[in-house]
N, C-alpha and C positions, 0 to 999 in steps of 0.2 A: 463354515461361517454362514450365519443365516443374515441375508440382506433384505433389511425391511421398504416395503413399497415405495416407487416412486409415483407421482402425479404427470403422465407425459403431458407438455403443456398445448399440445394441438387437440386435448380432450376439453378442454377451458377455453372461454375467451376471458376470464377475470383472472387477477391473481387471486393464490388463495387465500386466505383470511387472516395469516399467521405473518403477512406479509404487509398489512396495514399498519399505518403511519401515523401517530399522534403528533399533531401541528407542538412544538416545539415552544414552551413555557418555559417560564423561572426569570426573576431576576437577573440572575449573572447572564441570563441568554439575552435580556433585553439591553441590558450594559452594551455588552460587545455589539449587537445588533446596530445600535445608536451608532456605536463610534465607527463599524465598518460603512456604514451609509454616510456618515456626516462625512468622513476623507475619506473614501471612495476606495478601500482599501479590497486587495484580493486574494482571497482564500478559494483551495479549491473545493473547502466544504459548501461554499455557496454557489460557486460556478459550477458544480457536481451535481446540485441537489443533493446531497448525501441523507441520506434518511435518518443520521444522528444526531446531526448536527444540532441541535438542542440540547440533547446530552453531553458532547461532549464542550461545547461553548459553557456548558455549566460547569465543568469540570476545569475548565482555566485550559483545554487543550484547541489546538486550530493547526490547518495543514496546509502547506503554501506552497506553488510551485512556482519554479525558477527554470531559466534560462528559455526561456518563450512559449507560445503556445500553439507549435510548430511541429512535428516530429519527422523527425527524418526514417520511423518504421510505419507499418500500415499492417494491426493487430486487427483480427477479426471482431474484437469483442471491444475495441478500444474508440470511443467517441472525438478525442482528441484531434485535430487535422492534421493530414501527411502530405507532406510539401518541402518544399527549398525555407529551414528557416530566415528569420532572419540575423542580422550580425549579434552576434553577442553584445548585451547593455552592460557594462562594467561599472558601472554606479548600482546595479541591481541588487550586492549583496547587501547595500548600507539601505535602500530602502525595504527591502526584507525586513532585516532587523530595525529598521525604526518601526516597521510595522506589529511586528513581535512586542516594541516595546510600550506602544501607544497602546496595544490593547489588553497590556499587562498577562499576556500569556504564559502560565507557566509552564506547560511544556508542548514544545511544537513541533511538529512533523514535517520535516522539508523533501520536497519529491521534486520530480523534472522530468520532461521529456530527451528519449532519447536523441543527442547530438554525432551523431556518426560520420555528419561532414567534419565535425573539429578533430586535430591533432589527438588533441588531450580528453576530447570527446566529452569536456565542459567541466573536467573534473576542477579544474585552477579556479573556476566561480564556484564551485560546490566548496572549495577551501575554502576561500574568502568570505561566502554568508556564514560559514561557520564561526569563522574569526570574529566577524561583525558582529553575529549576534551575540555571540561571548563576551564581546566588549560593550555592547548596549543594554544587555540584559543578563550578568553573570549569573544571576538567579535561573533561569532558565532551563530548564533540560532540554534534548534534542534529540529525535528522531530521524535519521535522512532514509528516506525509500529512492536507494538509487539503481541507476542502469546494468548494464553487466561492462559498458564500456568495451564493447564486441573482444573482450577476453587481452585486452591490450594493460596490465595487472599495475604499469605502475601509475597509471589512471586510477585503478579501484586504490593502490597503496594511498594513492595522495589525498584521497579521504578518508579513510582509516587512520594516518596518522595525527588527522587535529581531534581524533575520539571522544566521537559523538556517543550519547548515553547508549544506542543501539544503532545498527543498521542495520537497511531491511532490504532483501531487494527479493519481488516474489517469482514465486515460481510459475505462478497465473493457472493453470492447469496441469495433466496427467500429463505422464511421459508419450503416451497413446496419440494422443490430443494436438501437441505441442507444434506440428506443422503446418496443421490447419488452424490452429488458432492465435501463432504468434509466430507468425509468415519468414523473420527474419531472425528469428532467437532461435538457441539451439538450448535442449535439453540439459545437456549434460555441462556448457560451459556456467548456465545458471546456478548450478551445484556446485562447478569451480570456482564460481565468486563466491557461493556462499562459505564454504570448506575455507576460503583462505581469510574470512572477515573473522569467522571463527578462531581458525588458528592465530591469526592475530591479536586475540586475546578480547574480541568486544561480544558483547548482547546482540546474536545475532537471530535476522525473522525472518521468516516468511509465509507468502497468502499463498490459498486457492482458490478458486472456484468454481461453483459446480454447477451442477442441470445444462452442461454445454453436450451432455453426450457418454460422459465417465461410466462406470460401473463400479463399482465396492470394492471390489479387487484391483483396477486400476488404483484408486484413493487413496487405499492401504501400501501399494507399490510408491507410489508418491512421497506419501510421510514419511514410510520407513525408508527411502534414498533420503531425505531432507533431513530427519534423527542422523543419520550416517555422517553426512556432511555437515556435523555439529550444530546444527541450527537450535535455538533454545526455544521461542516462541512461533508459535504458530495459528494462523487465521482459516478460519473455511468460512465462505460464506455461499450464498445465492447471486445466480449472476444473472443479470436484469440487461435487456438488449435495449441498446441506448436507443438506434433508430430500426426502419424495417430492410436496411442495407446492410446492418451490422448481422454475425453469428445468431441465429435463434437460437431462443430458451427451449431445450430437448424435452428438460424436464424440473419440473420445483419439488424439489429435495425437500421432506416432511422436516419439522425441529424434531422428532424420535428420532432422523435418523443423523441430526448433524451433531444431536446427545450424544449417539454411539460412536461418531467418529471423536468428538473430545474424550470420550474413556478410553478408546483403542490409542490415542495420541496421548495421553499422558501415562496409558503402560510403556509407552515406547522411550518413555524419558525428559519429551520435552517440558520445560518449566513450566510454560501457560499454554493454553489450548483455549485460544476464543473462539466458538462453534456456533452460526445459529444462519437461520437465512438472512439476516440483515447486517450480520458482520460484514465491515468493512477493514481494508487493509491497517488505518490506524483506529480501530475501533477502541477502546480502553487502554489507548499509548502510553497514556500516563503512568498505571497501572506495570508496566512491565518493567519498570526500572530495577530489577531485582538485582541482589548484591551475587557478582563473579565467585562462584565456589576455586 
């Protein structure tokens, strides 16, 4: 297998060019814009910076996290803060979904940080914004990019059964990788949740990313464990080091070469394959709604 060049990123001080950003136009993006400024609404497409988020605000898509902005893990590659949350807000799902429904989203990506202090480990609110949103905005489809629930399964069942269009939960990096760069997650239990959202019958996802350090062979070892474990859709992206404390960038992965990882991912079977450096976990969400063979 020939593996096409990387850019190690201590040879640059810029990123590369393929990695610039057009400040985010249209209409629909100026709509939403308005309303999330005027009620003071939060998405983590803005609290992110996400580099799409004009695209997909124009596409009626937006991603919102629940249960605080807390996490009870500490990921090398993850900007989030790690600390003692705080108490669960049980009014949280009904303002989710009013928020979903103010800004007439039609389909949305619900994410959360990891709650590893809770029992249920937050899945009973990850029910509930489901339920909400379903009853504020039945039109809606739904995304949720959840936890692994540290492999405690009738957490993961209890969101699975209000069946969300997809669930996602990623795999973040290579099997290689996986201890140095997601401190508290295990490998293999990530691919037990995903195997069992599968077997449960839903659209199931998940991301990577890369220039943390992978090799080609690592990636391909990756996918093909995630093809195995029924996963349908699949993301690869570039991963961008939030501050100078997080995981360096090893290396920025050319678009030749995140091309050839989408052609080797969809010999492998999976439904979609979004590949490029600026894919994001829910990049074209909308998009994957594909019909259960």
């Amino acid at each position: 297998m020939i593996e096409l060049p990387v850019i190690p990123a201590n040879q640059t001080q810029r990123r590369p060019n393929w990695l610039r950003v057009k400040l985010p136009v249209g209409k629909e993006y100026a709509h939403v814009r308005g309303l999330v400024d005027e009620h003071k609404l939060h998405t983590i497409c803005e609290s992110g910076n996400c580099p799409n988020m004009g695209e997909c605000w124009g596409a009626g898509t937006a991603t919102f996290m629940i249960l605080g902005n807390i996490c009870t893990r500490s990921c090398s590659f993850c900007a989030v803060a790690t600390g003692r949350p705080l108490a669960v807000d049980l009014d949280e799902p009904n303002r989710v979904a009013n928020s979903i429904k103010l800004m007439n989203v039609k389909h949305a990506v619900i994410t959360s940080v990891d709650r590893d202090d809770l029992k249920d480990g937050g899945s009973t609110i990850w029910a509930e914004t489901i339920k909400a949103v379903r009853r504020e905005s039945p039109g809606t489809t739904m995304e949720t990019l959840i936890p692994d629930f540290k492999g405690i399964w009738e957490n993961l069942y209890r969101v699975c059964e209000e069946r969300p269009e997809v669930v996602s939960h990623n795999i973040e990096t290579v099997k290689r990788l996986t201890r140095e760069v997601r401190i508290q997650a295990k490998y293999d239990r990530s691919l037990e949740a995903l195997k069992r959202i599968s077997e449960f019958g839903l659209r199931t996802k998940s991301g990577i990313m890369l220039g943390l350090g992978e090799t080609e062979a690592d990636v391909v070892e990756t996918m093909q464990d995630l093809a195995n474990a029924g996963v349908h859709i699949l993301t690869l992206g570039q991963y961008l080091q939030p501050t100078k404390n997080h995981h360096p960038v090893i290396d920025w992965i050319h678009p030749d070469q995140f091309a050839k990882y989408q052609e080797i991912g969809l010999k492998m079977g999976f439904k979609y394959v979004e590949s490029g450096p600026l894919v994001r976990s829910s990049y074209h969400a909308e998009k994957h709604l594909f019909d259960m063979q």
